[in-house]
C-alpha positions in Angstrom: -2.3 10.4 -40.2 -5.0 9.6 -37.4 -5.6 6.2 -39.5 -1.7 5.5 -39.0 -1.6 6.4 -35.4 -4.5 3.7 -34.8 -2.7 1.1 -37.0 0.6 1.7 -35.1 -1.4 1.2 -31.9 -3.1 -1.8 -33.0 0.3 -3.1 -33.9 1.9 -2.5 -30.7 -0.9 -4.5 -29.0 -0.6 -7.3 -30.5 3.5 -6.9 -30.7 3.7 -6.3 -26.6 0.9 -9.0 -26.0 3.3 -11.4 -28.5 6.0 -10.8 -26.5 4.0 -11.2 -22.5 2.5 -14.5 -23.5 6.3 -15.9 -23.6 6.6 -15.1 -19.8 10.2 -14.2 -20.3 9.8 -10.4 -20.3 8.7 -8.1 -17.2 6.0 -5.9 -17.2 8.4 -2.6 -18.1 9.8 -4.3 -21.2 6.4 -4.8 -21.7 5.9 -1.2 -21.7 9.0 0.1 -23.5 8.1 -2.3 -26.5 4.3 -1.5 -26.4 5.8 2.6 -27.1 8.6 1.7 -29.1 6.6 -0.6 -31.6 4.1 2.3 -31.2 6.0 5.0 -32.7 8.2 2.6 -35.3 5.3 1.8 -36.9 4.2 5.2 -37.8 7.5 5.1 -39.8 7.0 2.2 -41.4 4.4 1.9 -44.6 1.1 0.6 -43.2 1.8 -2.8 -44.7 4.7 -3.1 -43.7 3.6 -2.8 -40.1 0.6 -4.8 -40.1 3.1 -7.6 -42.1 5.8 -7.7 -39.3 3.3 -7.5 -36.6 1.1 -10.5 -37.8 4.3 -12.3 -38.7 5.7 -12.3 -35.0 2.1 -13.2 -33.6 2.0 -16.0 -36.0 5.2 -17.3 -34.8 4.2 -17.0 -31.3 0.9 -18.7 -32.1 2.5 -22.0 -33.7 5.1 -21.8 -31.3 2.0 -22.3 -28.3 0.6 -24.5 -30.8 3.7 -26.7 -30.9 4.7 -26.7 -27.4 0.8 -27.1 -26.4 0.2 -30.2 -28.8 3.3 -31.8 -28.0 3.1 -31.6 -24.2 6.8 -31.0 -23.6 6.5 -28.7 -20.8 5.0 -31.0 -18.6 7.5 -33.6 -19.8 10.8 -31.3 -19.1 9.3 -29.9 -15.9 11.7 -30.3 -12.5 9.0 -30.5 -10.5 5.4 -30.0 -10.5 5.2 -27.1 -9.1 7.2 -25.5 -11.5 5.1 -26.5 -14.2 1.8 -25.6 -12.7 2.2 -22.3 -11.0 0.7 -20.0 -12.7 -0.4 -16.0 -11.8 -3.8 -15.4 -10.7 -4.9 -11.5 -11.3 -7.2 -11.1 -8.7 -5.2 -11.9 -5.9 -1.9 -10.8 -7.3 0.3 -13.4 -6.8 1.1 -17.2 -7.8 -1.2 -20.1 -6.8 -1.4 -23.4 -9.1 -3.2 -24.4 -12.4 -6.8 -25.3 -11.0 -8.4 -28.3 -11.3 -5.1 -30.9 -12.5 -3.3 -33.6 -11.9 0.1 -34.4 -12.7 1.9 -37.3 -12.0 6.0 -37.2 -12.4 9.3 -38.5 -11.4 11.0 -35.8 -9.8 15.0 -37.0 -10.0 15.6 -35.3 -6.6 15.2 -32.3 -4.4 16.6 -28.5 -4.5 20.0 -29.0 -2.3 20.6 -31.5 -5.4 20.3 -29.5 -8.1 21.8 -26.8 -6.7 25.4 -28.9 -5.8 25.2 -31.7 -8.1 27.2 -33.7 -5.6 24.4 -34.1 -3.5 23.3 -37.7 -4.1 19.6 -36.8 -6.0 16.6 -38.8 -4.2 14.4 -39.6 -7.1 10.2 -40.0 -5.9 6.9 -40.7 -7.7 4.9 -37.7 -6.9 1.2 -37.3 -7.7 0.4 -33.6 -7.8 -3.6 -32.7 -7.7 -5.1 -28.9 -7.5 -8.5 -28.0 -6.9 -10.8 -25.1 -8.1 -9.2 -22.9 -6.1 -5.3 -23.7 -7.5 -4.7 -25.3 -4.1 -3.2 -28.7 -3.5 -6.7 -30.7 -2.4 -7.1 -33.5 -3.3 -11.2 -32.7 -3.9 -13.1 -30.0 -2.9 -13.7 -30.4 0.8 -17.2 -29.3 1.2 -17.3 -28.5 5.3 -13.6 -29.3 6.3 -12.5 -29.2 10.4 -10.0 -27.2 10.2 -8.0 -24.7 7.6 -4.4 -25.5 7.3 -2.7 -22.4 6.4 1.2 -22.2 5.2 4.0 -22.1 2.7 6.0 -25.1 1.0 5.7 -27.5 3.6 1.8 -26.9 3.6 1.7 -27.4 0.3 3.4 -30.6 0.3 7.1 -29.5 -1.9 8.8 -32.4 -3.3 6.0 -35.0 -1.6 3.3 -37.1 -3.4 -0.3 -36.6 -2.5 -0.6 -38.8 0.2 2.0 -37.5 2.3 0.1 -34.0 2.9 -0.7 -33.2 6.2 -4.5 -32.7 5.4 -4.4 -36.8 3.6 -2.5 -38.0 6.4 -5.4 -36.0 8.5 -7.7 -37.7 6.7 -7.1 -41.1 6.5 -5.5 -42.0 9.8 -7.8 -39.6 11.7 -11.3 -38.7 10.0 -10.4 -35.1 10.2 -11.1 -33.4 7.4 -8.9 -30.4 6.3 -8.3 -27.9 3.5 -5.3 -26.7 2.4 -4.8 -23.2 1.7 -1.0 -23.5 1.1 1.0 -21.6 -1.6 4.4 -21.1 -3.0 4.2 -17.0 -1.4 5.3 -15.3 1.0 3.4 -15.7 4.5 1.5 -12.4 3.5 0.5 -13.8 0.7 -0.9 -17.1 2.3 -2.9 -15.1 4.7 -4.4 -12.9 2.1 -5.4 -16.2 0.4 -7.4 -17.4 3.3 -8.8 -14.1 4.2 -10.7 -14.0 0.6 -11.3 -17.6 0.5 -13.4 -17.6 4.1 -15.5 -14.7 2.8 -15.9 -15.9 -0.6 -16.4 -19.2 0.0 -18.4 -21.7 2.9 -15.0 -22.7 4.6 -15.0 -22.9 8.6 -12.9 -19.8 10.4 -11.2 -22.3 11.9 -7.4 -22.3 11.0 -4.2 -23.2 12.2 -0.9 -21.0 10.5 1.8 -22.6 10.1 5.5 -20.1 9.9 8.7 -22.0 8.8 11.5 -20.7 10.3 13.6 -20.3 7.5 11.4 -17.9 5.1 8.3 -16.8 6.7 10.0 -14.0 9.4 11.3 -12.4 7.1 10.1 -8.6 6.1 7.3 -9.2 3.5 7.0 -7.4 0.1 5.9 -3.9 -0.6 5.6 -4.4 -4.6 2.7 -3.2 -6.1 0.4 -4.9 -9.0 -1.7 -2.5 -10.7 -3.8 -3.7 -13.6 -1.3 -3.3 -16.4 1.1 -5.9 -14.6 -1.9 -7.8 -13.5 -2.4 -8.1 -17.3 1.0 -8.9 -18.3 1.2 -11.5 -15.5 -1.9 -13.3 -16.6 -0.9 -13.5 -19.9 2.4 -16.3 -19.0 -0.2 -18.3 -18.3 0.2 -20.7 -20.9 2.2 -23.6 -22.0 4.8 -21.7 -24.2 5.9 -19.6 -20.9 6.0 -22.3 -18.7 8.3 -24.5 -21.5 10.1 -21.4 -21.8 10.4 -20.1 -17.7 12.1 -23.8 -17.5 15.1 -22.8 -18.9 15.1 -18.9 -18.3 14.8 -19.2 -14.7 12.4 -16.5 -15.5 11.3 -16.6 -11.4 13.5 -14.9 -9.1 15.8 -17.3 -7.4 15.2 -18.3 -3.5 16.8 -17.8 -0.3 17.9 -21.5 -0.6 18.9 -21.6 -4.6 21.3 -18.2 -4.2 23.5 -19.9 -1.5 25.7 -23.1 -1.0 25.0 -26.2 0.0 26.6 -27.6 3.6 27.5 -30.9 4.8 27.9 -32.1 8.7 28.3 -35.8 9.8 25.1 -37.9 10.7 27.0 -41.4 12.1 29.1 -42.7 9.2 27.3 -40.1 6.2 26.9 -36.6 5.9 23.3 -34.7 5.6 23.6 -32.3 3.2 21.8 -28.5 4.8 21.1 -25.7 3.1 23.4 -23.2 4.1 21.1 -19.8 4.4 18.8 -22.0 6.7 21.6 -23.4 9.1 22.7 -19.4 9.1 19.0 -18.9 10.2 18.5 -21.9 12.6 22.1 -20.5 14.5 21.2 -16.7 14.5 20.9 -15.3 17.9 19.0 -12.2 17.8 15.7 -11.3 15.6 14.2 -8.1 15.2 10.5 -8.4 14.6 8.9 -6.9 11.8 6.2 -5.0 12.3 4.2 -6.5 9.8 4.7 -9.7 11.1 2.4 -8.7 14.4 0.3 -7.2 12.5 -0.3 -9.6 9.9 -1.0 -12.3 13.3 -3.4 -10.0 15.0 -5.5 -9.4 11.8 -5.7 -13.5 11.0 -6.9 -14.0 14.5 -8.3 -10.9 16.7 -9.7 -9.1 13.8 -10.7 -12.0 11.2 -11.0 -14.6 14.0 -9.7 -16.8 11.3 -6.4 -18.3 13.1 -6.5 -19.8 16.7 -3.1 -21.7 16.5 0.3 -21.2 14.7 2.4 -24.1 14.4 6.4 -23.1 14.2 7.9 -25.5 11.9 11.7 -25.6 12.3 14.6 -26.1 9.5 16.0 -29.4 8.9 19.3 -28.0 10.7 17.3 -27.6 13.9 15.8 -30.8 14.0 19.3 -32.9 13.4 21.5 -30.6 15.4 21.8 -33.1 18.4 22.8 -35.8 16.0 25.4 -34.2 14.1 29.2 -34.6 14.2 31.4 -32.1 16.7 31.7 -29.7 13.2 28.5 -28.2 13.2 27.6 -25.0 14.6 26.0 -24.9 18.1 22.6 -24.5 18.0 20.8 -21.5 20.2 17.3 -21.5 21.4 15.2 -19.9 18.7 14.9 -15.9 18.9 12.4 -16.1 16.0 9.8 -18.6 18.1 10.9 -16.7 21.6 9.4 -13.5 19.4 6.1 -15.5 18.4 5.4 -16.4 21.5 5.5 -12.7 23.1 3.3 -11.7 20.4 0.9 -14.3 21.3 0.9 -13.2 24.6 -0.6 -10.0 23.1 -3.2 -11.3 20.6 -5.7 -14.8 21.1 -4.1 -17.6 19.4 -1.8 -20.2 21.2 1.9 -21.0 19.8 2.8 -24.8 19.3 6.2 -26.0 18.5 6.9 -28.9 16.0 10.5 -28.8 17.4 10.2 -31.2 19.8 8.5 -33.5 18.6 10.3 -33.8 15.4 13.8 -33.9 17.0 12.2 -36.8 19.1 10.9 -39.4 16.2 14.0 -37.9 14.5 16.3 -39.6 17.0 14.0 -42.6 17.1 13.7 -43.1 13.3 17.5 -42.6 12.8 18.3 -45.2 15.7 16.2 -48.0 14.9 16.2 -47.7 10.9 19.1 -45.4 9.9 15.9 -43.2 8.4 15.1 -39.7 8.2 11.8 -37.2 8.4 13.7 -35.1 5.7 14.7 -35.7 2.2 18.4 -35.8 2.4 18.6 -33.7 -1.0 15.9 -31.2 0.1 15.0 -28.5 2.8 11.7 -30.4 2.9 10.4 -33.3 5.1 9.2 -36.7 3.6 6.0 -38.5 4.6 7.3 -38.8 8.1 7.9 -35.6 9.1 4.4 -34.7 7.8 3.4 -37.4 10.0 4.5 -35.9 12.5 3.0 -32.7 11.9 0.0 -34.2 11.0 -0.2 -35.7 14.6 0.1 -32.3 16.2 -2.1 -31.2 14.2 -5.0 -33.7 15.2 -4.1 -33.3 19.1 -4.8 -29.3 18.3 -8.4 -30.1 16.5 -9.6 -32.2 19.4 -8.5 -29.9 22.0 -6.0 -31.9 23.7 -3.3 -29.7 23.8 
């Protein structure tokens, strides 16, 4: 009996560890099978169950072995960042494959696929990691300054070259490490926290908060080493072919609601409609978190001396549009950051400005624009502009 017992054990291993390397299942399906196979198998002959269980983790292995050898899930990949995020155990949350490069065609941005009447922008985009999972291009041995952030940070739906830290680089000498991920904002800081003590990275870093995602409340969910385990183990090429097409992440503020169209001279710009609802909101109640998560980066860690607010593409074209779209108030969210800086020692600068003004300018001269018009992301120009606020912060000119 104590023989079948470790036999039925041994089985549901390897059956629950079949099933997590697929990346389709969560961590308490995980758990229900790794029971259930447990106790079917001391039903079954002994054969039997160490037949069916070595049968499924064949399958699984020629099915990785396939999907590996044949490089398909690069190939069917939207973007790049779907194909090379991948879970990292130790900090508990999603950074990129280290050390890669992957170069693609991505056929357009999310507004696109999301209303397939969006006109799709295709772009070459060159996608490189470093040892750390981050997008750097190498591994900046003494950088100037930490750039800290989300999406925009991290350069989504851009090629290389178009990241504020390359634009940093080869227009201004100023060299600057990205510590950017596809998180939440708690998430990013935790990041840089670990990196600056791990690491021989200046504490010198400017955070940049989009207004669209990174105010609101941030996650409570806890990864204990079991789903730490299970996590970890969709790090492979068969669960990222198969998370393609299971949408096996859960979907974004921007992918669960519609798309929205106002007139920009004789077009429309296409909006994401959850971040036009957040641009035009009036009132913002601060979570706590959030002041506390600000004072630890820079009174306690001394880590952040600047946050840069980055506004939604709605914000930025509002005095262009057509008479139909929604007025636009001042914004309660940057109104809020700059009271709690008024509390804590780091300085608030807003890209606002500065990105409604070349926006005007750009769209005047050339009919062009800072954003993709099938994304909630800026092109290289808007980075540009960032990347220019950015070098007036570094030398102290601001």
């Amino acid at each position: 009996m104590v023989k079948q017992i470790l036999i039925g054990v041994f089985c549901a291993v390897i059956f629950s560890v079949a099933l997590a390397v697929t990346g389709l299942f969560n961590v308490h399906i995980i758990a229900y099978a790794l029971a259930g196979w447990t106790v079917l198998c001391l039903f079954l002959k002994r054969n039997h169950a160490l037949y069916i269980t070595g049968s499924v983790a064949v399958i699984m292995c020629l099915a990785w072995v396939g999907v590996t050898a044949s490089g398909v899930a690069e190939e069917n990949a939207t973007t790049p960042e779907e194909y090379l995020t991948e879970y990292n155990p130790k900090l508990a949350f999603y950074t990129f494959t280290p050390n890669r490069q992957v170069e693609m065609e991505q056929q357009g941005g999310v507004l696109s696929r999301i209303d397939t009447s969006v006109e799709p922008v295709a772009r070459e985009i060159v996608f490189s990691t470093d040892k750390n999972g981050l997008r750097n291009t190498d591994d900046v041995d003494s950088p100037e300054v930490l750039l800290i952030g989300g999406a925009f940070i991290a350069g989504s739906g851009n090629t290389q070259s178009a990241l504020i830290s390359e634009q940093l680089k080869t227009k201004y000498n100023i060299a600057a490490y990205n510590v950017a991920t596809c998180g939440s904002l708690d998430e990013q800081a935790l990041l840089a926290l670990t990196l600056v003590q791990e690491q021989p990275l200046v504490k010198k870093g400017i955070l940049f908060v989009f207004e669209g995602d990174d105010f609101d409340p941030f996650t409570t969910e806890v990864h204990y080493p079991f789903k730490r385990a299970v996590n970890f183990l969709g790090n492979n090429e068969l669960a990222r072919f198969l998370r393609e097409y299971s949408n096996r992440f859960a979907p974004t503020k921007v992918e669960q609601a519609r798309v929205t169209r106002f007139a920009l001279g004789s077009k429309d710009l296409a909006f994401s409609e959850a971040y036009v609802e957040e641009a035009t909101a009036v009132e913002y109640a601060v979570d706590p978190k959030f002041e506390e998560l600000l004072a630890s980066l820079s009174d306690s860690a001394k880590l952040v001396q600047a946050v840069v607010f980055i506004p939604t593409k709605y914000r930025v074209y509002a005095p262009l549009l057509g008479d139909n779209a929604p007025a636009l108030p001042e914004s309660p969210k940057l109104d809020a950051l700059r009271t709690i800086a008024a509390n804590h020692s780091f300085a608030v600068y807003d890209l606002t400005p500065h990105l409604q003004a070349k926006a005007i300018t750009q769209w005047g001269e050339k009919k062009e624009l800072l954003w993709w018009s099938d994304d909630v992301y800026w092109n290289a120009s808007g980075s540009e502009v960032a990347a220019e606020l950015v070098k007036e912060i570094v030398r102290g000119n601001l």
